[in-house]
N, C-alpha and C positions, 0 to 999 in steps of 0.2 A: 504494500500500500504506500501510497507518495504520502510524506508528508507535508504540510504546508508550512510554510515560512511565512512571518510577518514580518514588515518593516515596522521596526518601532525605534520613538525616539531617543536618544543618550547624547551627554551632556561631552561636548570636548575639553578640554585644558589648551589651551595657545600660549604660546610665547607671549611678551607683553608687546601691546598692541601690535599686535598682529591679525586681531581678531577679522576685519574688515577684508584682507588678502584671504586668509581661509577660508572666508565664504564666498569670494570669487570664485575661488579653487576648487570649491567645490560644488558651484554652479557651474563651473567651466564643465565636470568630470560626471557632471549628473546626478547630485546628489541632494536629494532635499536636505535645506539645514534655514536655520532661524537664527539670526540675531540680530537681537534686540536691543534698540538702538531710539537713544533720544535728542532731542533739540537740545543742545544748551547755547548760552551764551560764554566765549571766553573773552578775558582784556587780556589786549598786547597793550606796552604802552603805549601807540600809538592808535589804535584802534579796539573795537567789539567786532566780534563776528560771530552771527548763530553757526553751529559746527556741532557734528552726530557725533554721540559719543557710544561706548555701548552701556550695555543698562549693566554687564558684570564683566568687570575687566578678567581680559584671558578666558572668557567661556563663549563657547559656541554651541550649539546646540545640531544634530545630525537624525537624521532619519532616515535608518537602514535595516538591514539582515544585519546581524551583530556575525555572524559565524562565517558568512558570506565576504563582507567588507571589510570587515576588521583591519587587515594589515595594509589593505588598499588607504583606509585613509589613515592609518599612522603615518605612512611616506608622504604625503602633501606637506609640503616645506610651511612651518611655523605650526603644526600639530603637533604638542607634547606628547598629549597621553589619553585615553580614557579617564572619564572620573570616576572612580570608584567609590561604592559605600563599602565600609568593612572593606573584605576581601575580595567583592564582586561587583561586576559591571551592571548598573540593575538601570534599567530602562525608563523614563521619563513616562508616565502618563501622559495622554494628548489633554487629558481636560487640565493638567498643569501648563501646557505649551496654550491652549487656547487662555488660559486667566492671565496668563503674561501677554499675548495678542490685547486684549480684552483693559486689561489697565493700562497700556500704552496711548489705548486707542482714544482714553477717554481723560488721562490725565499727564500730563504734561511735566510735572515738577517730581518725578520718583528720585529717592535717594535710597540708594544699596550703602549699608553699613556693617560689617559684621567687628568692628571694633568699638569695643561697649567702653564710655566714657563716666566714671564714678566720681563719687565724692572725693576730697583729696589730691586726685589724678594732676599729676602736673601736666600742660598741656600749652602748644605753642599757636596762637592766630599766627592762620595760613591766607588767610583773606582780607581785604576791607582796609582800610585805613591805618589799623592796630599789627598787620603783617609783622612779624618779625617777633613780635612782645610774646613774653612767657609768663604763665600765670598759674594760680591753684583754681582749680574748680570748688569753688564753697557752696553754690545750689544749682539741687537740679531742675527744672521746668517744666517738668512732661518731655523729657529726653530730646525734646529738639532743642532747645533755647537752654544756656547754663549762665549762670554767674560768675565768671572768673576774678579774684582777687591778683591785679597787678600790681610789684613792689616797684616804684617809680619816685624817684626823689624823694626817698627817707618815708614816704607816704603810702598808702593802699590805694587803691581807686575798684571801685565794683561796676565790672560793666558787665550787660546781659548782651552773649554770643548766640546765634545758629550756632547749632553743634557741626556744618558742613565748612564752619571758618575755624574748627580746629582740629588738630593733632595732637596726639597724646604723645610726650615724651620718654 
């Protein structure tokens, strides 16, 4: 009896930015793949420009035979690896690829964070005005917005941050 194969979908690892080349490469090669990809604005100092960025840096996302393709697309130049959970390659639900379609589609401002910012945390503004300044986090907001206590000429100063204008040290 034949067995049937399905394509399903599984999460790539890329090289850093890379991500955009990969899914050429793999639209060149025939391969459904997804990624996810938003508007932002960046400053140069001379200028603003809207520019995609993707929504998870180094992840692409592929829809294949896993047993099939597998080492076909490890060879596409800037593909790291499979993402594995544990010790296995486990396949993406489509109604997870559709929720990612689905919030793209309808909101504009998504931030992927997996570095959790806590009380204490020493932490450096990366954006805005304050670039450069290193500070303690003394409250937290509702996890987007924090308090940081700056030491600036013998003095404190408390100003409330976006958590996306900082970096933990």
């Amino acid at each position: 009896m034949h067995k049937r194969t399905i394509q399903k979908w599984y999460a790539l690892y890329t090289k850093p930015r890379a991500e955009k080349k990969v899914s050429s490469e793999l639209d060149f090669r025939g391969f459904e793949n997804f990624l996810p990809l938003q508007t932002t604005i960046k400053q140069w100092s001379d200028r603003k420009k809207k520019v995609e960025i993707p929504l998870f840096n180094s992840y692409i996302f592929v829809r294949i035979e896993l047993e099939k393709y597998y080492y076909k697309i490890l060879e596409i130049p800037g593909v790291v690896k499979f993402v594995k959970f544990g010790k296995e390659i486990n396949p993406i639900r489509d109604e997870q690829i559709e929720q990612i379609k689905l919030l793209l589609s309808n909101f504009d401002d998504i931030e992927i964070n997996t570095e959790m910012i806590g009380l204490r945390d020493t932490v450096e503004v990366v954006a805005g005005p304050l670039t450069g300044f290193k500070g303690l986090i003394i409250e937290n907001q509702g996890n987007k917005n924090f308090a940081i206590e700056i030491e600036q000429l013998g003095c404190f100063m408390k100003i409330n941050l976006p958590k996306q204008y900082l970096r933990k040290v």
